[in-house]
N, C-alpha and C positions, 0 to 999 in steps of 0.2 A: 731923625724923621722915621715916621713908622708909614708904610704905605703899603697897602692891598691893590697890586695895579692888576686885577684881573686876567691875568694872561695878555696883556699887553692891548686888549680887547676895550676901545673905546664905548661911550653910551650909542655914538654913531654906528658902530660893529663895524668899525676900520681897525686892523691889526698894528701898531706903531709903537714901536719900544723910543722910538727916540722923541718922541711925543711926550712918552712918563720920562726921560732922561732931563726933556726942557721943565717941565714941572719942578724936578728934584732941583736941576740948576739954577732955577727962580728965585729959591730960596735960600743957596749958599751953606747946604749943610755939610757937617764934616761925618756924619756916620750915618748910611740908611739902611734901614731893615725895610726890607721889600718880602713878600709874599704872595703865594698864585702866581706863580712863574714858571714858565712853558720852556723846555730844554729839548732840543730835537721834535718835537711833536709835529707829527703831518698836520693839526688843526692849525698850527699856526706857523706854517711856513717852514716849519725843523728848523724855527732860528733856536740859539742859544740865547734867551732874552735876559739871560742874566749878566752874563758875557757882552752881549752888545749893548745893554744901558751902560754898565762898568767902562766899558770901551767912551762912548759918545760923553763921559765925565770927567775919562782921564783916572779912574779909581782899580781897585781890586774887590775884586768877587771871592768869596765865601758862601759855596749854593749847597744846598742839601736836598737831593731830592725824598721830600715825603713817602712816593711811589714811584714805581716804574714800570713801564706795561714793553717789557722787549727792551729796547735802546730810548723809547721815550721818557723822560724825565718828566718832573710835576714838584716844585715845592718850594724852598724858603729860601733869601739869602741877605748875607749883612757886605756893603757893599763903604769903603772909605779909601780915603790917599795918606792917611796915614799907616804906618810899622803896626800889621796884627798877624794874627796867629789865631787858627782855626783850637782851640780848646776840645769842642767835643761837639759831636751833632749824632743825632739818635732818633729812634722813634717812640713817639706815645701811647700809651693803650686806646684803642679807640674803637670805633663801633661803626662798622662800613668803610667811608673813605680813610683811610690811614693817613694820620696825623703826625709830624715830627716837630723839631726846636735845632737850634744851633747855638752854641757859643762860642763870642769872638774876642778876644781880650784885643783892644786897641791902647796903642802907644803915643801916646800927647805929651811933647814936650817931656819932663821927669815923670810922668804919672801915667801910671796904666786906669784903663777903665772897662768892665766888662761889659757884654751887651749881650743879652740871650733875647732873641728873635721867635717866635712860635705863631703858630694858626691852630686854635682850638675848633672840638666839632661841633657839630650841629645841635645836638641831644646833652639835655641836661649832669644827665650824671655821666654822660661823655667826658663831659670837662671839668666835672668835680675831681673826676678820676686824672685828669688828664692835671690840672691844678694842684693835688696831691705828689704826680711824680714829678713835678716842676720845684715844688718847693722842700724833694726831698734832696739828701747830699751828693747826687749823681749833679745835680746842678744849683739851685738860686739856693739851696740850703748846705751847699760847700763851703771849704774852709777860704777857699778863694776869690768864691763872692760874697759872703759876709763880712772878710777882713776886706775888703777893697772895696773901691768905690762901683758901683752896678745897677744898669738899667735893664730894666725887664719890659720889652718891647710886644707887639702884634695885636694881628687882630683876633680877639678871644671868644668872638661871636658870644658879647654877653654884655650885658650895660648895665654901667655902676646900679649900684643894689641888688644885684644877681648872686647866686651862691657861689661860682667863680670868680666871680668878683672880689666878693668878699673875702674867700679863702686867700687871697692872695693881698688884699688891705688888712690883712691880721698880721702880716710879714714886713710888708712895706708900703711906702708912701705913696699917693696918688691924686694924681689933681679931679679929683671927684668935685669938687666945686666949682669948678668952671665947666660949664655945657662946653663942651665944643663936638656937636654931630657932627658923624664924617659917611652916614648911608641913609638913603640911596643918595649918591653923590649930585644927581641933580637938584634935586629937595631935600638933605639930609635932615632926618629928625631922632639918629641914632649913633651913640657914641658906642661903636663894636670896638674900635681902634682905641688900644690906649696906651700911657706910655706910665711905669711908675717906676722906682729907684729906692736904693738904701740910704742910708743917711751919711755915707760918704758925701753925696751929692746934694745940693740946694739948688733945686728946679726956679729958674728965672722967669719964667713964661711957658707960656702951650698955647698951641691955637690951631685949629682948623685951615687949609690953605685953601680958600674958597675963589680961585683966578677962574677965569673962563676957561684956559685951559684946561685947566685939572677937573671942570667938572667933567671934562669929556672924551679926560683921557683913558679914564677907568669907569668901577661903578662904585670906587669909593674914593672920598678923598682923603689926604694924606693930614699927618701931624704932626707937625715941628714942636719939639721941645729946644727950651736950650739951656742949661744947665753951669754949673761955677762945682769945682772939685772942693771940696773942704779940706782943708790941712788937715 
């Protein structure tokens, strides 16, 4: 699952991490990249909301703050109950709010699977640029995510047929043919969230989680893929 839970900030403007935690739980995923996540922040109680969705699942946290203003955190994190290991997490070049990625190599059964996690910017050639260092050998264009099986997760603030987009369906596979909008999460008419993979992986389904909950738990909703490793 890929999910932008807003700083834990409902469309109601109620703060509730265990809210997006019942969401994630609804659907029984084994790995979530979450993004827009508030660590210490006075705006939203100085919870750790990465920490206490993890906690409220029973999983482990992998959080990288983007920014940090003092002791307040801000940014991305890959959250599962299975054997991982934090790889590498950095920042992207970016243009105003500063932008990062993570990767998490998770352990299934005999097989590892990678997952880089990221929140692209606003501005076009932000994340052309930003889409560039993603697909260079610091990360989705290493020897250890092209020999192994790997998803490339977030929200890329960009939808299918965008130059970002693009840049990044030149490399790998993506369910570009199935709509599934996930913003604004009460009317969604926009696929920013998406999820694509190397051909280690054979994508079984994708879909939009569209429950009453989740419209209201963020301002976008969430996207479950689920996946089959190839021999």
């Amino acid at each position: 699952m890929t999910y932008n839970v807003h700083s834990c900030v409902g469309t109601d403007r109620c703060i509730d991490p265990k809210r997006v935690a019942d969401v994630i739980a609804s659907c029984d995923a084994d790995v979530i990249a979450l993004q827009e996540l508030d660590v210490g922040r006075q705006r939203t109680q100085s919870i750790d909301q990465a920490e206490a969705i993890a906690e409220h699942l029973q999983m482990r946290s992998h959080f990288h703050p983007a920014f940090n203003l003092e002791e307040e955190l801000y940014g991305d994190a890959v959250l599962t109950a299975h054997r991982s290991e934090l790889v590498r997490a950095g920042p992207l070049p970016s243009i105003g709010e500063p932008r990062g990625a993570l990767w998490v190599e998770i352990h299934i059964a005999d097989r590892s699977v990678n997952v880089v996690n990221t929140h692209l910017g606003l501005r076009r050639r932000e994340r052309i640029a930003q889409a560039n260092a993603l697909l260079g050998d610091d990360w989705l264009g290493n020897e250890r995510c092209v020999d192994k099986p790997t998803a490339f997760v977030g929200d890329l603030n960009a939808v299918p047929g965008s130059g970002a987009f693009e840049r990044f369906s030149d490399v790998l596979f993506s369910a570009r043919v199935q709509r599934c909008p996930t913003f604004p999460s009460r009317f969604p008419i926009l696929q920013l969230d998406h999820v694509m993979h190397n051909g280690w992986l054979q994508l079984l389904s994708i879909e939009t989680v569209k429950s009453g909950l989740a419209r209201l738990a963020s301002d976008h909703l969430p996207l479950l893929a689920r996946f089959s490793v190839k021999a």
